[in-house]
VOPAGU-2260 file (C-alpha; in pm, 1 decimal, decimal comma):
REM VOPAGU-2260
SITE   aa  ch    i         X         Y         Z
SITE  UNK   A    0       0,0       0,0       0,0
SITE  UNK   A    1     145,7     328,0     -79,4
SITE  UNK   A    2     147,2     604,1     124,7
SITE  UNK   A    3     -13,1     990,2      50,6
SITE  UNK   A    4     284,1    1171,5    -134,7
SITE  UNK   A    5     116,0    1445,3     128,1
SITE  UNK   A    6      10,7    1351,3     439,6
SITE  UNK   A    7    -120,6    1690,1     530,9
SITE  UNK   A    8    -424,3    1653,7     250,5
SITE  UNK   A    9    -561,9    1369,6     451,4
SITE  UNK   A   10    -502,2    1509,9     763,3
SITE  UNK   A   11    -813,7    1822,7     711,8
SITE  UNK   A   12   -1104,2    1746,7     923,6
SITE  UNK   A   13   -1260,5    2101,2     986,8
SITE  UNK   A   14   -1323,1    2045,2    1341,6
SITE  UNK   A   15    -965,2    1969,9    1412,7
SITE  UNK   A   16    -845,9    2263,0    1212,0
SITE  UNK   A   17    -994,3    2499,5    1510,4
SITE  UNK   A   18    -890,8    2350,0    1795,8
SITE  UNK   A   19    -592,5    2468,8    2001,4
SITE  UNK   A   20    -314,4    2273,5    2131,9
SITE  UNK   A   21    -253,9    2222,9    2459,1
SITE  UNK   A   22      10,0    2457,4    2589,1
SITE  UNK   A   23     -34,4    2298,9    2954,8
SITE  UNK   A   24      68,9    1941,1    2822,9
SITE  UNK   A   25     337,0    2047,6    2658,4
SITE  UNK   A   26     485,0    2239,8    2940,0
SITE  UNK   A   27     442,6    1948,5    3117,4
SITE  UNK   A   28     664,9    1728,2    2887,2
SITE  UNK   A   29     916,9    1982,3    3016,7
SITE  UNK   A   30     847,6    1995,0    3377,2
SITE  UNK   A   31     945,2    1616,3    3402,8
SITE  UNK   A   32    1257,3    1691,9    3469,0
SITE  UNK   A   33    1338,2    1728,1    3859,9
SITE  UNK   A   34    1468,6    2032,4    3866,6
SITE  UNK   A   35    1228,6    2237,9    3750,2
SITE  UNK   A   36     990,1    2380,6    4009,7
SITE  UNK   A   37     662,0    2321,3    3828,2
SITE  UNK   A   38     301,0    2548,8    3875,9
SITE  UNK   A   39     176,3    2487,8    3557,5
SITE  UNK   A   40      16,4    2160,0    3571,8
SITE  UNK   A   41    -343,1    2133,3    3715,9
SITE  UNK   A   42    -206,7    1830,1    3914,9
SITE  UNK   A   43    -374,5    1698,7    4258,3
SITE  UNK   A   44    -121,8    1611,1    4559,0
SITE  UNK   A   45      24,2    1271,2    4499,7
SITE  UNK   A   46      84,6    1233,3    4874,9
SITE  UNK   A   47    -248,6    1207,5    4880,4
SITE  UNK   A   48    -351,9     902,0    4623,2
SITE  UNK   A   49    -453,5     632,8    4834,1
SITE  UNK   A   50    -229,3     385,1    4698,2
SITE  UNK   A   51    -299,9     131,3    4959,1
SITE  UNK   A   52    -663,7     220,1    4965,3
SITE  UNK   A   53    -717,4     117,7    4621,2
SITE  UNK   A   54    -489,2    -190,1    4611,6
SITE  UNK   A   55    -690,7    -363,1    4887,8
SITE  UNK   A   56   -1006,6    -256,7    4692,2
SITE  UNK   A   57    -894,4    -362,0    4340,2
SITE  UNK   A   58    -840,9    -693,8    4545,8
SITE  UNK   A   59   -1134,7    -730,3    4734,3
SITE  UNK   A   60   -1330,1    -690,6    4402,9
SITE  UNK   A   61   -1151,6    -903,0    4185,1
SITE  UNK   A   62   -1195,8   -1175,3    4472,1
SITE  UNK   A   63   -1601,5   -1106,7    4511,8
SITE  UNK   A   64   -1637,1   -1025,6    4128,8
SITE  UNK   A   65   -1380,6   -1070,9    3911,5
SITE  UNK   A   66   -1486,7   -1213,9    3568,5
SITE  UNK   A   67   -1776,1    -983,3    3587,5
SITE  UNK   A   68   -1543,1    -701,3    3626,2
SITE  UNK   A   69   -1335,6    -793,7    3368,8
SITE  UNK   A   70   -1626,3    -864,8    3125,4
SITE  UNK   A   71   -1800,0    -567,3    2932,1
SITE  UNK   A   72   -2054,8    -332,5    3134,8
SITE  UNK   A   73   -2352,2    -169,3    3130,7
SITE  UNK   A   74   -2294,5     169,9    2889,8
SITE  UNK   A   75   -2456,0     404,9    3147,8
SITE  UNK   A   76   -2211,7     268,2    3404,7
SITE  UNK   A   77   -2207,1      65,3    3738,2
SITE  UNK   A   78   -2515,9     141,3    3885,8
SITE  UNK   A   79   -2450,4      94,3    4279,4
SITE  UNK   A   80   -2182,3     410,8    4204,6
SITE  UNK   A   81   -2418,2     590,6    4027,2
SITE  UNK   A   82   -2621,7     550,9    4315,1
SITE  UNK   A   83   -2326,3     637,8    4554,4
SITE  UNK   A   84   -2285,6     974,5    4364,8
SITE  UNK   A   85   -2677,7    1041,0    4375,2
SITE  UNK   A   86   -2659,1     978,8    4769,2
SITE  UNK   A   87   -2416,4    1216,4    4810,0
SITE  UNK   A   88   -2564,8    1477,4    4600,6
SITE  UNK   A   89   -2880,0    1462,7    4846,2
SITE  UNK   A   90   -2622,9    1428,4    5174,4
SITE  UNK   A   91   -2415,3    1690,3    5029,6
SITE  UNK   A   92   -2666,1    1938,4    4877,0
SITE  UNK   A   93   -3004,0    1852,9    4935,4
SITE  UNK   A   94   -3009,3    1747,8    4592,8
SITE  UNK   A   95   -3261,8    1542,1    4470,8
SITE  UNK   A   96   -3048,4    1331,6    4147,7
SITE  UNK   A   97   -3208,9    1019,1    4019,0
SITE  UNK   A   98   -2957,8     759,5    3944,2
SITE  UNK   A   99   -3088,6     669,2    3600,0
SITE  UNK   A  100   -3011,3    1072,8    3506,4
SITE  UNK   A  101   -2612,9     988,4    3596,6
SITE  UNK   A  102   -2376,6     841,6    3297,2
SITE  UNK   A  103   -2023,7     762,5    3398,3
SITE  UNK   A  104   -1754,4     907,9    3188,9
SITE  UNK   A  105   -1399,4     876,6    3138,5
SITE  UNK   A  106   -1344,8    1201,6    3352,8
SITE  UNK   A  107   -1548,1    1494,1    3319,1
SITE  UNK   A  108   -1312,7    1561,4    2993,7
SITE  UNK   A  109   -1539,3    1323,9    2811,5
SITE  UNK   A  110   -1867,2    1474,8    2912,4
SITE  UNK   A  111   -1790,6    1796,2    2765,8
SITE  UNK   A  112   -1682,5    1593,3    2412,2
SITE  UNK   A  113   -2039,2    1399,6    2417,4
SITE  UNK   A  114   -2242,6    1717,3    2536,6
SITE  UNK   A  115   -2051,5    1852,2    2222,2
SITE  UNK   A  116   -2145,1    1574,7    2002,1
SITE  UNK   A  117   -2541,3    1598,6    2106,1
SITE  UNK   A  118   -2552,3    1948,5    2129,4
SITE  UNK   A  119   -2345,4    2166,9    1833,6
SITE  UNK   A  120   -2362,2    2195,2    1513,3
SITE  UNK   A  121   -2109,2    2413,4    1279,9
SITE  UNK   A  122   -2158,4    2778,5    1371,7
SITE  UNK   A  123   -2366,5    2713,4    1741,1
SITE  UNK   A  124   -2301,4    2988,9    1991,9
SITE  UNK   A  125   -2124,9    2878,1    2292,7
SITE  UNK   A  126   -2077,8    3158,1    2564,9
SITE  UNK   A  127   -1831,0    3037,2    2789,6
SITE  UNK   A  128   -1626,8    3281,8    3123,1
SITE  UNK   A  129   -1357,3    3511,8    3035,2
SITE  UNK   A  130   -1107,9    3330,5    3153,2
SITE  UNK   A  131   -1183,4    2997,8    3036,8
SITE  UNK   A  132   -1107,5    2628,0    3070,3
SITE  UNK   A  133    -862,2    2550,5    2779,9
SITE  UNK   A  134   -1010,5    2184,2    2768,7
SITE  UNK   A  135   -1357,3    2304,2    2750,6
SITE  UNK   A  136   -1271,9    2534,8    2480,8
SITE  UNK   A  137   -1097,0    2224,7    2265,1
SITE  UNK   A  138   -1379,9    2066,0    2300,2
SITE  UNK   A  139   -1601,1    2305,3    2189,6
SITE  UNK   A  140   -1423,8    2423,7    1886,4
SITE  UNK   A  141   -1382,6    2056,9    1786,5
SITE  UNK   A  142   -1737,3    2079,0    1668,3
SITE  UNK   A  143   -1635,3    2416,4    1522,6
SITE  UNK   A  144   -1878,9    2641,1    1815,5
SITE  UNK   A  145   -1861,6    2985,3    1762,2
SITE  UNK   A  146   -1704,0    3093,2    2097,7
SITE  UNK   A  147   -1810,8    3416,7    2286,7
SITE  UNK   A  148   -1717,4    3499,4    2609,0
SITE  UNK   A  149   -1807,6    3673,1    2963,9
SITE  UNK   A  150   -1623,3    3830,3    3171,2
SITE  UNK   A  151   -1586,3    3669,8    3497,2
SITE  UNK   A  152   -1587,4    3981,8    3784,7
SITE  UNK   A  153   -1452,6    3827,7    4171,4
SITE  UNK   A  154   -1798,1    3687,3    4215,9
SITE  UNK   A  155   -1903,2    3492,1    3925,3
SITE  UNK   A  156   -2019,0    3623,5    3551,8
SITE  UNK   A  157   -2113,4    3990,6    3472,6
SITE  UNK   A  158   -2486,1    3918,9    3491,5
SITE  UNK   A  159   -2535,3    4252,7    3298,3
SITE  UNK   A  160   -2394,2    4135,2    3023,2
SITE  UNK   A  161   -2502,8    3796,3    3004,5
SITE  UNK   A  162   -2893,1    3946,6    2997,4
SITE  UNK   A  163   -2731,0    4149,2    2697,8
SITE  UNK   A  164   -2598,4    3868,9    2559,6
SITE  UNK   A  165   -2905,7    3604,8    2557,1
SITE  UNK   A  166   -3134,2    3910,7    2474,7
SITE  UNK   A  167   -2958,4    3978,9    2171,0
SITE  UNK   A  168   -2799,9    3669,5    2031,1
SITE  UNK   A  169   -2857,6    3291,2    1981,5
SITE  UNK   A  170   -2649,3    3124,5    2261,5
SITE  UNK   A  171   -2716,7    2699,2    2287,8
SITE  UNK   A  172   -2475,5    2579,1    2558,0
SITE  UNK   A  173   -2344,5    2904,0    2815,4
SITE  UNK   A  174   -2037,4    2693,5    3016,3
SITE  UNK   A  175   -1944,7    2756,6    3351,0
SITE  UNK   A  176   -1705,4    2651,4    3659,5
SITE  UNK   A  177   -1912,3    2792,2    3956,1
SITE  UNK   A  178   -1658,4    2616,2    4188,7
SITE  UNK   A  179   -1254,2    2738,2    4231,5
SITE  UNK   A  180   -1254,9    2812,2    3885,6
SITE  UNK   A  181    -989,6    2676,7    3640,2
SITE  UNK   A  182    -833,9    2889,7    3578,9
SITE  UNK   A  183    -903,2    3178,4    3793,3
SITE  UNK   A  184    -996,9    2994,2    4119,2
SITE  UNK   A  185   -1304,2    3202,7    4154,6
SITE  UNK   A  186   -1647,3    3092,8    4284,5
SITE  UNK   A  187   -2008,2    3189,6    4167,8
SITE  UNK   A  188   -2131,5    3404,3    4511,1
SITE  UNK   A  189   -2461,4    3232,4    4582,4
SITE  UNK   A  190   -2643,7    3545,1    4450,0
SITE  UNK   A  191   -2459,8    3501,6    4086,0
SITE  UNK   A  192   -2618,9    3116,5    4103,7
SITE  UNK   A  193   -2949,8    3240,7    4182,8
SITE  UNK   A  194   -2909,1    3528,4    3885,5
SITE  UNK   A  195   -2739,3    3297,4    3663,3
SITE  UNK   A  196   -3000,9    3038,8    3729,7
SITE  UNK   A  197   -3285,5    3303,4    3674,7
SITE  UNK   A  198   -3165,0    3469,3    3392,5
SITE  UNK   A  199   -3103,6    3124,9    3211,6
SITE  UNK   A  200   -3454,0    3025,5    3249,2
SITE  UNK   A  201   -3591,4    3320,4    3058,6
SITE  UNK   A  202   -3420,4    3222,4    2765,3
SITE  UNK   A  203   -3396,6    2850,9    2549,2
SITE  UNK   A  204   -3038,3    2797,1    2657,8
SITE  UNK   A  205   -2847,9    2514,6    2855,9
SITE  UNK   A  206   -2599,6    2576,9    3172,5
SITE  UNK   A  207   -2354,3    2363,5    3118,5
SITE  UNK   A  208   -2211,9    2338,9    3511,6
SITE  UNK   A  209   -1848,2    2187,3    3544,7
SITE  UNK   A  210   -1784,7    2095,7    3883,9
SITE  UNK   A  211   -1429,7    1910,7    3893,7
SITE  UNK   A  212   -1364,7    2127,7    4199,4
SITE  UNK   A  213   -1652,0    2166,6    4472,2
SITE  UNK   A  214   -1535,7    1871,8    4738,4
SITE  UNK   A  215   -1155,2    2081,9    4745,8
SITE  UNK   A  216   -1316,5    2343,5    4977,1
SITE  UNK   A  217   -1047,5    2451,7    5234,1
SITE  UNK   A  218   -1264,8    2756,6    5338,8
SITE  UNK   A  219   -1603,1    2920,3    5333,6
SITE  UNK   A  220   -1923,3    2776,7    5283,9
SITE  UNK   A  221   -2062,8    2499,9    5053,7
SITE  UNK   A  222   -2224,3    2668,4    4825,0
SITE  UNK   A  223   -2562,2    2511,0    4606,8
SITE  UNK   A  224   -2521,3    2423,6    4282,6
SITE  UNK   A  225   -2688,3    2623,3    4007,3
SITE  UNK   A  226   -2834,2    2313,2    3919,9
SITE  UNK   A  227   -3066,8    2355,7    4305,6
SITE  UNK   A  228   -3224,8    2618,1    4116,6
SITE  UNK   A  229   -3182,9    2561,8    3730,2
SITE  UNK   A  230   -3241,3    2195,3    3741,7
SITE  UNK   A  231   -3395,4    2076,6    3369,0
SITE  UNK   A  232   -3149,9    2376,1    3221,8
SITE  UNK   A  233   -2855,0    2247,0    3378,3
SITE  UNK   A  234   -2585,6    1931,1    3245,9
SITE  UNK   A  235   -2363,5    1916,0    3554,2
SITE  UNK   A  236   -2061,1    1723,2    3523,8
SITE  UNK   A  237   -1842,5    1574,8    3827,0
SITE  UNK   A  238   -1521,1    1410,8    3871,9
SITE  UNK   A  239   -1300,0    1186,3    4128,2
SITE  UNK   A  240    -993,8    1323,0    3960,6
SITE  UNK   A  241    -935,5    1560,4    4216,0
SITE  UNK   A  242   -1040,2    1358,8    4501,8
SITE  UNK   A  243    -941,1     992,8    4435,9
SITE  UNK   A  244    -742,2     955,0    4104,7
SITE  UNK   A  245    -718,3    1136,9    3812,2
SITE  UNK   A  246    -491,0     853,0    3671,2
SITE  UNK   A  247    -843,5     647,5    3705,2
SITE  UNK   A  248   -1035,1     855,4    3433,7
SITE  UNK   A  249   -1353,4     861,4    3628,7
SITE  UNK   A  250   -1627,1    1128,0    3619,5
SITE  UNK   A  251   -1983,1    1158,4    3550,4
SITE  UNK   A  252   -2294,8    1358,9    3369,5
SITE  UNK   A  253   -2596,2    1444,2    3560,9
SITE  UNK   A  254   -2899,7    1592,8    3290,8
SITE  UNK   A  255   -3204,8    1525,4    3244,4
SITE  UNK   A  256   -3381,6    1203,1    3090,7
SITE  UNK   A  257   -3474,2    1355,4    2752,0
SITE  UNK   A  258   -3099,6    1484,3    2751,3
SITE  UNK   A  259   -2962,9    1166,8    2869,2
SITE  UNK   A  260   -3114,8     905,3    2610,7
SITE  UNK   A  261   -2900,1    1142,8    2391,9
SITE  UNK   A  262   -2574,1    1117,4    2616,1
SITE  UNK   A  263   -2617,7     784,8    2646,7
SITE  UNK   A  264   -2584,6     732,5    2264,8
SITE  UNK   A  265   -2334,3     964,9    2221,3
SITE  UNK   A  266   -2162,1     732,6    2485,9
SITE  UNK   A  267   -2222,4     414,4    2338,5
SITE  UNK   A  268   -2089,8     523,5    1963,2
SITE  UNK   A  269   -1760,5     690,1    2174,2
SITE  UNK   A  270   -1657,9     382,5    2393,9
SITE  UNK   A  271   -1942,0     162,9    2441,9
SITE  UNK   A  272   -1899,0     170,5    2835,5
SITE  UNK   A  273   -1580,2     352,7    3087,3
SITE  UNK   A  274   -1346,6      96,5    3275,4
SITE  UNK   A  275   -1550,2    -159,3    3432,7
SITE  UNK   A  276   -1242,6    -244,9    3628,8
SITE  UNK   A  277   -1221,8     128,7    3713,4
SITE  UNK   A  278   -1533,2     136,6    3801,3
SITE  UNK   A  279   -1563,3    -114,3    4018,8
SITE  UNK   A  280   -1250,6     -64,5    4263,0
SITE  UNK   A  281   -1375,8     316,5    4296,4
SITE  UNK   A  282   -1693,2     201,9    4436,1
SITE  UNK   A  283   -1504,8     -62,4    4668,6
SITE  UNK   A  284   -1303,3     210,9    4811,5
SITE  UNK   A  285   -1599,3     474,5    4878,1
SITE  UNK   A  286   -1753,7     159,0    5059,3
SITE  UNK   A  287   -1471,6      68,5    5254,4
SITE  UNK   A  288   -1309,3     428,7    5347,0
SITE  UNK   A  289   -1438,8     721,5    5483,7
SITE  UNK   A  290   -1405,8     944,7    5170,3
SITE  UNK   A  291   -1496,6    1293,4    5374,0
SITE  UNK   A  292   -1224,2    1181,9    5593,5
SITE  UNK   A  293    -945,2    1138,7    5302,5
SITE  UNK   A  294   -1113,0    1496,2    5154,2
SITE  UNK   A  295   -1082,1    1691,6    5480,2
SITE  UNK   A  296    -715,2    1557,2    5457,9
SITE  UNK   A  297    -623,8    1722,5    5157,0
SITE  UNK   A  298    -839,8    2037,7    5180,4
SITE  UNK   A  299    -609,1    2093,5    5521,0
SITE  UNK   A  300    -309,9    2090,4    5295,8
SITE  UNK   A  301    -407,0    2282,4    4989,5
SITE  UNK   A  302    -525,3    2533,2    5216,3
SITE  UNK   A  303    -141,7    2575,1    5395,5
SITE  UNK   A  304      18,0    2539,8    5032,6
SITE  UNK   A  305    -229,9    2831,9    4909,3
SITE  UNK   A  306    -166,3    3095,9    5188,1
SITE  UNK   A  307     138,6    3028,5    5185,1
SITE  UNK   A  308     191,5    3102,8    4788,6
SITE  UNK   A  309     -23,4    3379,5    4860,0
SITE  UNK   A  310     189,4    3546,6    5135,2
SITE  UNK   A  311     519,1    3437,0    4912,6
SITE  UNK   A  312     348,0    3634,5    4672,0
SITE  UNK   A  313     315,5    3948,9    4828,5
SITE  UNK   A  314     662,5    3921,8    4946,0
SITE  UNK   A  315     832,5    3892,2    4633,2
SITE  UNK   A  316     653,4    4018,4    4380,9
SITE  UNK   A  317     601,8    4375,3    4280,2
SITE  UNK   A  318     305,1    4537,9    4430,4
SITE  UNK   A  319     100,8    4633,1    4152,1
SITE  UNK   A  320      48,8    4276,9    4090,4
SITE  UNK   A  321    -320,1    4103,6    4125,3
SITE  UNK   A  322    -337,1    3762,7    4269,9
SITE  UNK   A  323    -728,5    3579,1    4292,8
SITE  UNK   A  324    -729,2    3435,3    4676,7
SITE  UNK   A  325    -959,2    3129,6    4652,4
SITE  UNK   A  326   -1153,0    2935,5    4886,5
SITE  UNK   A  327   -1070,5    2606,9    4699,3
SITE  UNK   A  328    -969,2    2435,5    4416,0
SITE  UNK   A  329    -592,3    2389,0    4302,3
SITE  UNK   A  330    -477,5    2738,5    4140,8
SITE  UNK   A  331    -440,9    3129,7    4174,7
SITE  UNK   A  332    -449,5    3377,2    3898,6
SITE  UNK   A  333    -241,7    3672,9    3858,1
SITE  UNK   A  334    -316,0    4026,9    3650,4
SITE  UNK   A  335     -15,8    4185,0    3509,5
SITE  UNK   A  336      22,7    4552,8    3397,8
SITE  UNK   A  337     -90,5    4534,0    3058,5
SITE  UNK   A  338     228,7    4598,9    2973,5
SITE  UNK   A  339     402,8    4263,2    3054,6
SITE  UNK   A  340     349,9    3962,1    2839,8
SITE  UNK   A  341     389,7    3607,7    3034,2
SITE  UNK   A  342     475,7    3360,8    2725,1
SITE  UNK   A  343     783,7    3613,0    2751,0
SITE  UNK   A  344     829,2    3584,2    3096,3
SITE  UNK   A  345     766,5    3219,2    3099,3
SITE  UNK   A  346    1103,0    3185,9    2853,6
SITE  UNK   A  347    1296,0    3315,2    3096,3
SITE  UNK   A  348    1142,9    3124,2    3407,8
SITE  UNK   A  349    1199,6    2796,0    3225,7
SITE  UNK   A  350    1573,5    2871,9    3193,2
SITE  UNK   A  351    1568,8    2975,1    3564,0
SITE  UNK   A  352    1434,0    2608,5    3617,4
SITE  UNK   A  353    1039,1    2702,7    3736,8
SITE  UNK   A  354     729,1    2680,4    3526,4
SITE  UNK   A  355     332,8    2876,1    3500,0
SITE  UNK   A  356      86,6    2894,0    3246,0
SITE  UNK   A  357     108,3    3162,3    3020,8
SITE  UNK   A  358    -280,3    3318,0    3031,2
SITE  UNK   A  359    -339,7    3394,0    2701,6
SITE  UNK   A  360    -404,7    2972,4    2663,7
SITE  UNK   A  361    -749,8    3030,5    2849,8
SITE  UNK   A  362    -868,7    3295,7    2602,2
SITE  UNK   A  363   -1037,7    3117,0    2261,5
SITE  UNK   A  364    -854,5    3432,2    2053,5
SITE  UNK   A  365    -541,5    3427,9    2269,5
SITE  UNK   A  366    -638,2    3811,8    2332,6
SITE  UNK   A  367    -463,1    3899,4    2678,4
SITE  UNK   A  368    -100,4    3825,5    2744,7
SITE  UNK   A  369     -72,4    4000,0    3115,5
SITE  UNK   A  370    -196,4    3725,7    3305,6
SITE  UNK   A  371     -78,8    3385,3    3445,7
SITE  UNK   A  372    -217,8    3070,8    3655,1
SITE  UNK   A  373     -24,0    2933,9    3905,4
SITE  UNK   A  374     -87,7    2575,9    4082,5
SITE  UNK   A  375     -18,1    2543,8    4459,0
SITE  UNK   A  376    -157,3    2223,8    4527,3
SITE  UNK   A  377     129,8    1980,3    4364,1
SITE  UNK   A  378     442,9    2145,2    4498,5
SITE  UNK   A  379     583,0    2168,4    4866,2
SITE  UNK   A  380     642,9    2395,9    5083,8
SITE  UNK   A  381    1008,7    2478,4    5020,7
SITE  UNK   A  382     957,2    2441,4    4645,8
SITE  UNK   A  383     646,5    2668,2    4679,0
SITE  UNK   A  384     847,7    2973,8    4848,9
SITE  UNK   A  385    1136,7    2935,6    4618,7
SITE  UNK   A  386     975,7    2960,0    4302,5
SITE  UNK   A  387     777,1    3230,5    4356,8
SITE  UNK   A  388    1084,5    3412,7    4458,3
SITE  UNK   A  389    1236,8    3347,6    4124,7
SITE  UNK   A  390     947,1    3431,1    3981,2
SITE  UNK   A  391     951,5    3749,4    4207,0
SITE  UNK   A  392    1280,3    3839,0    4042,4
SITE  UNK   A  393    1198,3    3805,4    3707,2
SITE  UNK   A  394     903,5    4008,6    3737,2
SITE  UNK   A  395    1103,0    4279,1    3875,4
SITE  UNK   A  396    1390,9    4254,0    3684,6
SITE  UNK   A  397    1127,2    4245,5    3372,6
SITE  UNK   A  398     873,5    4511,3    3472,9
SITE  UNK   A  399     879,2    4825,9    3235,6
């Protein structure tokens, strides 16, 4: 069989043509190494996998279960963990969540590509926060979405303009992180959910809500989600990534039945079913540990790894920078003066050995080049007040 004299005339799918690559993975190809101090990645605390945890599990379930767990499984997932997350949605939230409205997804990643694949067609309107989520914005412009955005104020989405903006145009799917934002690490106030929520249902729009985040809470109040108010309106998506294992793959959808005969399809033609295996051993390990307990764990530490990145902050850098100071989640976000551009700066951190994101990756037109996310939650201490030092320097030395 020969092959294509050019490659690159096969290679022209129009939704791929769109989609931006991932500057955060390939930053972290470079912050393998271990000497670089890395904040770019949006990595949980390995400390914190429970290795052990999980072995016994995997065991104990292969002994009760094994050539069941090994077999294929049901497409909409394992239903006594479906019925695990609908519990806790009622402990947690007051939540009523049926389980036969949950499908199981390889991480939350996947329910944005299969809302994607139900929901947009070539041109759709997808309003999505200024900042946004660079993996919700590949997704999106996979199915070539027209992209607008809204700016997101220290309290959740400027609900003045996103009146304007459902008044005036089309908008299908608006997408939102209501919890420690990525990348911002901002929260919706509980008067944005009940806006957001009211405002949505004036208009024939989904909320798409993305909730990766809301169990890393180190401070503050639980908050509802906008789904408590919003409920037929909303597709809210949830993960263990951040909690259990994000090696594991394992998230979920929560919509409605009408919305999830489509999911479900969407599912099937994608992968048929997520790990069984996976599955399985999660379960085992929610039965057998307390999971608030292993939570409360980590929130204790993120919270000491934030403050002090915070303080280190203040301390080194120059004054007229602004930092986000979240409540939970994994990462801060700083605001340059307009006249500093961080893929710049992040050329000369990388020689000095420490890594960020450059901003401009959460913005679909790559439109604002003074701003930067920094992740406290997978480096120590030590590592934590000696790169922002270096970064301190830099700034300084670089600040015109």
């Amino acid at each position: 069989m020969e092959t294509p004299q050019n490659l690159a005339e096969l290679l022209n799918a129009d939704g791929f043509k769109s989609i931006p690559k991932s500057f955060i993975r390939e930053i972290l190809k470079v912050t393998a190494h271990s000497d670089i101090i890395s904040f770019a990645g949006g990595l949980p605390n390995p400390a914190f996998f429970p290795v052990q945890e999980i072995q016994a599990a995997a065991m104990k379930a292969l002994e009760k279960d094994g050539r069941r767990l090994l077999q294929y499984g049901e497409s909409e997932g394992y239903r006594p963990l479906r019925e695990y997350i609908a519990a806790r949605y009622k402990q947690k939230h007051n939540l009523e969540v049926d389980p036969d409205v949950i499908l199981i997804t390889n991480g939350s990643q996947q329910g944005l590509d299969l809302v994607s694949k139900v929901f947009l067609n070539k041109g759709d309107r997808v309003l999505m926060e200024r900042p946004a989520y660079l993996g919700a914005i590949q997704a999106f412009s996979a199915y070539n979405a027209d992209i607008r955005t809204i700016n997101l104020l220290d309290d959740g989405p400027d609900i003045e303009r996103l009146t304007e903006i459902l008044d005036k145009q089309k908008v299908k799917l608006f997408y939102g992180i209501p919890n420690f934002q990525n990348p911002t690490g901002i929260s919706y106030s509980i008067e944005k959910r009940k806006q957001v929520a009211e405002i949505m249902n004036r208009f024939p729009s989904l909320f798409i809500e993305d909730d990766p985040y809301g169990d890393i809470r180190f401070s503050g109040e639980n908050l509802p989600p906008i789904k408590s108010y919003l409920n037929e309106q909303t597709i809210l998506l949830g993960s263990f990534s951040k909690t259990i294992s994000p090696g594991m793959r394992m998230g979920w959808v929560v919509a409605s039945k009408e919305i999830m005969q489509k999911l479900l399809i969407a599912k099937q033609l994608t992968d048929l079913h997520s790990n069984n295996l996976s599955q399985r051993v999660i379960y085992q390990y929610l039965m057998d540990n307390d999971f608030d307990n292993h939570i409360n764990k980590i929130n204790e530490t993120y919270k000491r790894q934030c403050d002090l990145m915070v303080e280190a902050i203040m301390e080194y850098f120059p004054h007229d920078v602004k930092v986000t100071q979240p409540q939970g989640g994994m990462f801060l976000w700083l605001t340059l003066k307009e006249s500093q551009n961080t893929m710049e700066l992040f050329k000369i951190a990388i020689k000095e050995k420490v890594a960020f994101v450059p901003g401009n990756s959460f913005y679909p037109k790559n439109d604002c080049h003074n701003t930067m996310r920094l992740n406290f939650s997978n480096s120590d201490e030590i590592k934590i007040k000696q790169g922002i030092k270096i970064l301190g320097n830099i700034l300084k030395r670089n600040s015109s």
